[in-house]
Backbone as CSV, one residue per row, in Angstrom:
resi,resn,N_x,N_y,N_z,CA_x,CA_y,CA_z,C_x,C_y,C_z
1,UNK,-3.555,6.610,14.612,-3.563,5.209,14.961,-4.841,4.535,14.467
2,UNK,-6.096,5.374,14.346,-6.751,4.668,14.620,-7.230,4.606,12.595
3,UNK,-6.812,5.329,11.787,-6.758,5.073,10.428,-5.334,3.997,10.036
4,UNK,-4.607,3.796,10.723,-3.828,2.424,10.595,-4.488,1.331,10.717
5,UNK,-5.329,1.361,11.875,-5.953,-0.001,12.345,-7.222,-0.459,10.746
6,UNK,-7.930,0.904,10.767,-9.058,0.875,9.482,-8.402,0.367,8.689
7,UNK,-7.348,0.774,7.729,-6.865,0.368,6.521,-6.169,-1.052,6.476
8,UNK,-5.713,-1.685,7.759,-5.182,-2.846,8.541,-6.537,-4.022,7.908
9,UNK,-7.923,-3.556,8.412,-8.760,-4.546,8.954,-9.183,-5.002,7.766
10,UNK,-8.871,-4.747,6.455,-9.664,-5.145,5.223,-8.719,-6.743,5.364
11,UNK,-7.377,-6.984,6.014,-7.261,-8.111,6.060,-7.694,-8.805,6.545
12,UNK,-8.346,-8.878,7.337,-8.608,-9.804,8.493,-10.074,-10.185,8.376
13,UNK,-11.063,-9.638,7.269,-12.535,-9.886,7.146,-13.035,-11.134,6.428
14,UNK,-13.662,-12.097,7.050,-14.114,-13.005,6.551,-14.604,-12.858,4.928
15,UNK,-14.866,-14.044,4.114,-14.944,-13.740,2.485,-17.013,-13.720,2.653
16,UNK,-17.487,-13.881,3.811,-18.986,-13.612,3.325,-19.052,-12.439,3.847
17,UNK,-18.259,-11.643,3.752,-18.804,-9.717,4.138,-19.454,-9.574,2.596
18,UNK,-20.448,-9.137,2.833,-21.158,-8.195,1.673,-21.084,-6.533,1.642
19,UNK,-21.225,-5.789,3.151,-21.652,-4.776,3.102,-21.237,-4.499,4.987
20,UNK,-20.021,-3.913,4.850,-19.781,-3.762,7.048,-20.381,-2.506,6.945
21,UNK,-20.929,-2.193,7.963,-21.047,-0.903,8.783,-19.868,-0.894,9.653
22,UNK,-19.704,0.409,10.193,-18.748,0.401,10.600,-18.870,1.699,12.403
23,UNK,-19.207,0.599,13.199,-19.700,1.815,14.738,-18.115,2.493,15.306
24,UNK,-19.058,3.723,15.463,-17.665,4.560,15.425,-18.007,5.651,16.756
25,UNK,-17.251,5.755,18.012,-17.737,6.864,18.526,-18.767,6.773,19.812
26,UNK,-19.219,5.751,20.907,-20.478,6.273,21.520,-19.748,6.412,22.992
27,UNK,-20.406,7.434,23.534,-20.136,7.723,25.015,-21.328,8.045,25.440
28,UNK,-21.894,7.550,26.768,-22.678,8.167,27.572,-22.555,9.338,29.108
29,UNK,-22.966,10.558,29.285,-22.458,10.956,30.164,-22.203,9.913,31.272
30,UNK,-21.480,10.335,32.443,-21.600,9.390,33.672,-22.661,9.560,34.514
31,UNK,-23.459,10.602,34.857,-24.592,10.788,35.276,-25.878,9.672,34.553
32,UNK,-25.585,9.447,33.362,-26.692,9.052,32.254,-26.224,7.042,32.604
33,UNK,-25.376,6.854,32.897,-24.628,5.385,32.745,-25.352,4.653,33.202
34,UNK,-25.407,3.142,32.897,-25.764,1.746,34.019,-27.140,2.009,33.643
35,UNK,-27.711,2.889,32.640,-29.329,2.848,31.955,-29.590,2.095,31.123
36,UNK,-28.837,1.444,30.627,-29.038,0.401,29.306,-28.428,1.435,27.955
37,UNK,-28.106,2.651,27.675,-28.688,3.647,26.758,-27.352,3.381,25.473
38,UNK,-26.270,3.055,26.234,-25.683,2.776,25.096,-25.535,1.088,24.383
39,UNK,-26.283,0.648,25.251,-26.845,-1.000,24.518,-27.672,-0.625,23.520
40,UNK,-29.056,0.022,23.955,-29.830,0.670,23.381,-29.752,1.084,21.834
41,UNK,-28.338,2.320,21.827,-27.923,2.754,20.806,-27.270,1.857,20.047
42,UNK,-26.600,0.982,20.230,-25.799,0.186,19.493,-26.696,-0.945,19.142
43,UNK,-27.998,-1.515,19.537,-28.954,-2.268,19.075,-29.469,-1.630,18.004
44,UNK,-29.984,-0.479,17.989,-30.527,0.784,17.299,-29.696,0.724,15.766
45,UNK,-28.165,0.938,16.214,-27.528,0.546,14.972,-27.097,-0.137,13.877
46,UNK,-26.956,-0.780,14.828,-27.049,-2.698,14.123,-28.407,-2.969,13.541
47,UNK,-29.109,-2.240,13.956,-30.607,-2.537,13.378,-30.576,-1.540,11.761
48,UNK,-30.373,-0.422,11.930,-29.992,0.688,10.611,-29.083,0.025,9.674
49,UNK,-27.675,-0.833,10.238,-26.769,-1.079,9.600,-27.607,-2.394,8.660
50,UNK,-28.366,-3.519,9.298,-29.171,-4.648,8.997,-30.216,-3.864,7.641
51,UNK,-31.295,-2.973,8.066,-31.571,-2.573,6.794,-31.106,-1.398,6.055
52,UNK,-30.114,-1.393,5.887,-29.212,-0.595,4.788,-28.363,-2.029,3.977
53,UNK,-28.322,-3.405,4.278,-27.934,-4.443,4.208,-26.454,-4.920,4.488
54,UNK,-26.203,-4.437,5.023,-24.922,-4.622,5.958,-25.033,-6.216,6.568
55,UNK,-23.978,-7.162,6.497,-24.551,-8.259,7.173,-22.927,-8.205,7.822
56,UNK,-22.343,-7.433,8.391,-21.415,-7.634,9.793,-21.107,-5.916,10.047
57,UNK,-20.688,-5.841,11.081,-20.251,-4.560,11.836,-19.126,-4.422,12.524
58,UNK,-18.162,-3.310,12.373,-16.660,-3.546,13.026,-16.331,-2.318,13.977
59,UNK,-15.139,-2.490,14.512,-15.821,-1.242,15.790,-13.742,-1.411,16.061
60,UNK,-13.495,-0.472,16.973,-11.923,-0.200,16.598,-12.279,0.604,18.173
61,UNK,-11.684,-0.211,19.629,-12.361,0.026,20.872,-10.531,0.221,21.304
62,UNK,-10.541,1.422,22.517,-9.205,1.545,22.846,-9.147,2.059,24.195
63,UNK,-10.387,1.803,24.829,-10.658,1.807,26.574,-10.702,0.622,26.844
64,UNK,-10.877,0.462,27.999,-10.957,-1.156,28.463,-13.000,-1.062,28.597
65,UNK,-13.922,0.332,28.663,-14.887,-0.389,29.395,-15.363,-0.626,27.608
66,UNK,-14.980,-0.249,26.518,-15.600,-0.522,24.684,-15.389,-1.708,24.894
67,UNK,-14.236,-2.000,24.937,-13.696,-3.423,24.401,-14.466,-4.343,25.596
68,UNK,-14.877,-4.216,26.851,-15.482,-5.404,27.100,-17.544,-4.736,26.780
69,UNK,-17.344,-3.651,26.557,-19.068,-3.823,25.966,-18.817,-4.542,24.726
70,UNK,-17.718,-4.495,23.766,-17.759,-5.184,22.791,-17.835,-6.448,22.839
71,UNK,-17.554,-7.118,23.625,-17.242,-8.488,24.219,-18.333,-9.202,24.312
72,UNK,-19.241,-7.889,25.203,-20.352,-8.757,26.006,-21.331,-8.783,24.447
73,UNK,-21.321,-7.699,23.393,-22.249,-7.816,22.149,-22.176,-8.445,21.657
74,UNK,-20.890,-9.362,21.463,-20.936,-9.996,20.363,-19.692,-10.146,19.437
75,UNK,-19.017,-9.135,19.513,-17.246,-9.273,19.071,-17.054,-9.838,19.340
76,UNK,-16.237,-10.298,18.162,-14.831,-11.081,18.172,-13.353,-9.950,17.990
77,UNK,-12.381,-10.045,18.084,-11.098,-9.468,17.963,-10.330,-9.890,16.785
78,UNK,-10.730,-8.899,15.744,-9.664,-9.312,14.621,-8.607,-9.363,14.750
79,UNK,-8.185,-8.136,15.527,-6.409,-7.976,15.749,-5.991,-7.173,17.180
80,UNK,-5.455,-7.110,17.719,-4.957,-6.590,18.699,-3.660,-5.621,18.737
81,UNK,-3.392,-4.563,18.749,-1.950,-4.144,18.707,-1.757,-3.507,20.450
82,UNK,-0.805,-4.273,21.121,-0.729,-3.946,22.667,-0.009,-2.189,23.230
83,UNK,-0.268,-2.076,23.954,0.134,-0.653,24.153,1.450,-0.677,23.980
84,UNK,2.219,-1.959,24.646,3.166,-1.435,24.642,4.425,-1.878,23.819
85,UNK,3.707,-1.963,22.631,4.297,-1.682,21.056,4.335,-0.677,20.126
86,UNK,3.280,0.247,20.664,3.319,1.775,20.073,4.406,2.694,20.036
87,UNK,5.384,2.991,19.282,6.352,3.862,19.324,5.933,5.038,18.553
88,UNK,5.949,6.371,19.008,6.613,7.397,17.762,7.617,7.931,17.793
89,UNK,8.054,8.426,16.945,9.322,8.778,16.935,11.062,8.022,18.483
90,UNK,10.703,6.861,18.146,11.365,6.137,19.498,10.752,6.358,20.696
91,UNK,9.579,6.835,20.990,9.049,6.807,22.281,7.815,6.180,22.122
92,UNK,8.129,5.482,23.465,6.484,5.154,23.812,5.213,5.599,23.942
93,UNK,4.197,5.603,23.443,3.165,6.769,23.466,2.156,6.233,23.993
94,UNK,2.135,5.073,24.348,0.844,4.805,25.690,1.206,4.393,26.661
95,UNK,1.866,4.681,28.093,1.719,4.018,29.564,1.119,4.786,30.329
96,UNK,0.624,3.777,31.578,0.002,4.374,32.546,-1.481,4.763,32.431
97,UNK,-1.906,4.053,31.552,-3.412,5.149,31.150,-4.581,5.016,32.321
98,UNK,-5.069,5.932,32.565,-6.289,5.563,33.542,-6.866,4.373,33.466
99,UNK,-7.365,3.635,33.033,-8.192,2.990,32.517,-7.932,1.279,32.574
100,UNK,-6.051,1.564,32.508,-5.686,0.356,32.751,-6.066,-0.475,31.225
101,UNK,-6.321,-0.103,30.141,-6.714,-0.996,28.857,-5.157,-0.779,28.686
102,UNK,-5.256,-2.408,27.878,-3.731,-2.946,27.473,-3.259,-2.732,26.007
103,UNK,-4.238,-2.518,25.281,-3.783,-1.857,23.684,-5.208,-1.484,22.994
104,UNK,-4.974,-1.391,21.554,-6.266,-1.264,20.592,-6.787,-2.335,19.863
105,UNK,-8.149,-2.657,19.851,-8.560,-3.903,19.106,-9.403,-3.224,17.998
106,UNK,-9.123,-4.408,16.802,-10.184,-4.479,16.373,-10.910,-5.555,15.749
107,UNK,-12.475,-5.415,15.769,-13.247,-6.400,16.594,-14.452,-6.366,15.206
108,UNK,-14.918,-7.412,15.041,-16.156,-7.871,13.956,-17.150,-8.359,14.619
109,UNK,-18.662,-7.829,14.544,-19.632,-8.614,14.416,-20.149,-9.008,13.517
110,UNK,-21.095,-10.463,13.224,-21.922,-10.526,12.248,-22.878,-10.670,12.683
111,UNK,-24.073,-9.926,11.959,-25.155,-9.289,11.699,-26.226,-10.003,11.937
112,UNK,-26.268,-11.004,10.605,-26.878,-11.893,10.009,-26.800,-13.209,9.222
């Protein structure tokens, strides 16, 4: 799913992208949480992505707590596909999830 969404998002990118980074991946234990640490890291990145010259960053969030840290950073939502449009093979492959998130986004910042 989540290399559908990648190969998806080259539509949806504004014409002043020069150079996306692309954040992929952060979890903090739950013991470790509510420290700032994954603001931290994702400032950290955006900062690496800025001088490597990257001037936007895209992120592909499929919990509910990504997608509203994404929210609060600075995303926007390129696209949305809702859970409960996912089929494989005629079945549904996301209900009920813990988490209560309603599908997969994906989401652009700019940089600079």
């Amino acid at each position: 799913m989540i290399a559908l969404m990648e190969n998806q998002m080259g539509k949806f990118l504004p014409s002043d992208v020069k150079n996306l980074a692309y954040a992929q991946g952060l979890f903090v234990h739950d013991e470790f949480q509510r420290y700032g640490i994954s603001e931290y890291l994702s400032e950290v990145s955006d900062d690496l992505a800025i001088d490597h010259g990257c001037n936007y960053v895209a992120n592909i969030t499929v919990i509910a707590a990504s997608t509203e840290m994404s929210k609060k950073r600075g995303f926007k939502t390129l696209f949305h596909i809702p859970n409960d449009q996912i089929y494989v093979h005629g079945a549904l492959k996301f209900k009920h999830l813990w988490d209560k998130n309603n599908g997969w986004s994906a989401n652009l910042k700019k940089l600079y």
